[in-house]
One Martini backbone bead per residue (centre of mass of N, CA, C, O) as a GRO file, in nm:
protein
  118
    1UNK     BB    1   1.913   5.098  -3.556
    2UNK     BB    2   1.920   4.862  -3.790
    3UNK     BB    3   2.046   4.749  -4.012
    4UNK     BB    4   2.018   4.917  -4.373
    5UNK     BB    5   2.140   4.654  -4.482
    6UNK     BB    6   1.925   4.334  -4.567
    7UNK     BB    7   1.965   4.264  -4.864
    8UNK     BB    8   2.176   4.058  -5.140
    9UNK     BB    9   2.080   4.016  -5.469
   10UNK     BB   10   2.265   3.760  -5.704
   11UNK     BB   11   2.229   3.684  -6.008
   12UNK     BB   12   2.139   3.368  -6.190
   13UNK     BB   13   2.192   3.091  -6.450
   14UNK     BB   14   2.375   2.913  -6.291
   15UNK     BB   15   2.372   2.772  -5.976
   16UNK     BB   16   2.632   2.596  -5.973
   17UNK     BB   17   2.810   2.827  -6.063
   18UNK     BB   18   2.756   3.025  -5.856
   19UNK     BB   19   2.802   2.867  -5.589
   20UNK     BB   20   3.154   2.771  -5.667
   21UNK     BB   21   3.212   3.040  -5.670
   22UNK     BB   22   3.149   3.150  -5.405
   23UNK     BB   23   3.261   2.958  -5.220
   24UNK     BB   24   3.546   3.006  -5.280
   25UNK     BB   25   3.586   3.318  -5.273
   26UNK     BB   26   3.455   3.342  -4.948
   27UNK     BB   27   3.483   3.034  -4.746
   28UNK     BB   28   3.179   2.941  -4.783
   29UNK     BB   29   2.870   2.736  -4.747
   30UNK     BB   30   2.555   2.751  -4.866
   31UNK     BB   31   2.233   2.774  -4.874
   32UNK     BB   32   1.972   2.539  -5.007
   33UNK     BB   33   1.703   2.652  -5.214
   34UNK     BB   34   1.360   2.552  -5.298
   35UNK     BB   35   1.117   2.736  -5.534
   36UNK     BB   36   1.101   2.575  -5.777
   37UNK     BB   37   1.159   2.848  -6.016
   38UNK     BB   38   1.312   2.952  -5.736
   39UNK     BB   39   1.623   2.978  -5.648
   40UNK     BB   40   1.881   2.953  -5.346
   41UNK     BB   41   2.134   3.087  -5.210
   42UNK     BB   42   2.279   3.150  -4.889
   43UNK     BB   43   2.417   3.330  -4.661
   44UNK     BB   44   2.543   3.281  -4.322
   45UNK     BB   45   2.485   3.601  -4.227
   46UNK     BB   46   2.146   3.682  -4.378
   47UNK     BB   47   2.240   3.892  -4.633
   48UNK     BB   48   2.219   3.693  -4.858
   49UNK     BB   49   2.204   3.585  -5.222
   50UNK     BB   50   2.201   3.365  -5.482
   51UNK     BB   51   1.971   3.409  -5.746
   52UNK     BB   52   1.687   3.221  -5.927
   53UNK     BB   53   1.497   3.363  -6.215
   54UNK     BB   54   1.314   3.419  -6.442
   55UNK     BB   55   1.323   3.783  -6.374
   56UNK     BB   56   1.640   3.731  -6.286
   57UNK     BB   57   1.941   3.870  -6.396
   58UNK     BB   58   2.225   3.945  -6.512
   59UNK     BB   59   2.316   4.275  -6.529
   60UNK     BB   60   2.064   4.460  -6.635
   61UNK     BB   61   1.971   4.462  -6.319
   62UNK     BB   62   2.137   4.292  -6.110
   63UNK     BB   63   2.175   4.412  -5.757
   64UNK     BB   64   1.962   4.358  -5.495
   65UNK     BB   65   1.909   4.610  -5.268
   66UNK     BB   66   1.822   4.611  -4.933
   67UNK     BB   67   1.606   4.774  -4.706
   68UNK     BB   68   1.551   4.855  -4.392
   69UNK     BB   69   1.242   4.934  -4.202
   70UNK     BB   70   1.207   4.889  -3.894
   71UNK     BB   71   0.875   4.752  -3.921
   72UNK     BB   72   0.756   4.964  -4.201
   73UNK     BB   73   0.670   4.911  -4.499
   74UNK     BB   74   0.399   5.039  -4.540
   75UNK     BB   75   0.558   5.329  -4.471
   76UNK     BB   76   0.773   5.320  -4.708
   77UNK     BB   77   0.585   5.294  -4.951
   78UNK     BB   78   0.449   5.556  -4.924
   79UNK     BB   79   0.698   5.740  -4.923
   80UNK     BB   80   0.794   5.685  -5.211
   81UNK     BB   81   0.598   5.760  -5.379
   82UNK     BB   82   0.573   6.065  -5.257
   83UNK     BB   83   0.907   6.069  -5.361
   84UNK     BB   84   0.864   5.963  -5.677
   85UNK     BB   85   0.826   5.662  -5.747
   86UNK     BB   86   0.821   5.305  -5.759
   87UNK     BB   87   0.620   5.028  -5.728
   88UNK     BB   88   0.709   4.697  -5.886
   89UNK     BB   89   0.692   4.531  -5.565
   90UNK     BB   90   0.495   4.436  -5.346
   91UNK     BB   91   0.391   4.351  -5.070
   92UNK     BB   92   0.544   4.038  -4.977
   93UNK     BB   93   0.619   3.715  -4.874
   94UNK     BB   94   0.816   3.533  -4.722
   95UNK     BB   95   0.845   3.174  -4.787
   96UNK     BB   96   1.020   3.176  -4.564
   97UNK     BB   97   1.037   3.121  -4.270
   98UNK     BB   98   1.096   3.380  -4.078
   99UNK     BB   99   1.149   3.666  -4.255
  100UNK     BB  100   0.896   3.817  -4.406
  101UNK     BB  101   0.893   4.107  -4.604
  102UNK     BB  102   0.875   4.268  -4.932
  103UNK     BB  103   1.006   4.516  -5.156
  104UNK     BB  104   1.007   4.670  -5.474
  105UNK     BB  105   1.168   4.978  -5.644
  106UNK     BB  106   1.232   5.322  -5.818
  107UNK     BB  107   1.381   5.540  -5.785
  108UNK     BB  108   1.413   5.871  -5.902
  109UNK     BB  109   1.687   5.766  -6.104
  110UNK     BB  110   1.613   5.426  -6.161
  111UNK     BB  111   1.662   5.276  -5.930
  112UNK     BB  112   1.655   4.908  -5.788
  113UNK     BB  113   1.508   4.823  -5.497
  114UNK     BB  114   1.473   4.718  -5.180
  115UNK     BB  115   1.241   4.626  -4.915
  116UNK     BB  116   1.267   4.518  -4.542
  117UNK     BB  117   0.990   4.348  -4.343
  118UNK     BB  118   0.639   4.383  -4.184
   0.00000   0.00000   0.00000
């Protein structure tokens, strides 16, 4: 199996002060994505990043951990459902290049996660 965490996204509401703190804390510079209304610092690990987006907020949404799906996005959705589930945001292409797919889901307890695949 891949490693089980694919993917952790921390929001931000001033990505300037967001990644002068993490580049600071962590000892490392972030890669700066620009998709518009969406913007992106990735960690050089290709494990995570900032991101800053009109509907990720912090705090109350918080930190969004995806889960690797070994290539089967398709069936992880359906067993979320299946699972009684809700899918919250179906999969989507991840708009850098050779990146692949995610979606985001609200598991049993409500808590709310990301699968990240093909």
């Amino acid at each position: 199996m891949k490693k089980l965490i694919s993917w952790v996204e921390i929001p931000a509401t001033d990505m300037k002060r967001a990644v002068t703190f993490y580049e600071k804390v962590l000892g490392f510079e972030l890669e700066l994505l620009d998709f518009g209304e969406e913007k992106m610092a990735c960690f050089p690990s290709g494990e995570g990043a900032i991101s800053l987006a009109p509907d990720f907020k912090p705090g109350s949404t918080g930190v969004l951990v995806s889960l690797n799906t070994e290539d089967d996005l398709d069936g992880s959705l359906l067993r979320v459902e299946k699972a009684g589930g809700l899918i919250t945001v179906p999969k989507t292409k991840i708009e850098a290049e050779g990146r692949g797919h995610f979606a985001v889901f609200i598991d049993s307890e409500g808590n709310k996660l990301g699968l990240y695949g093909n």
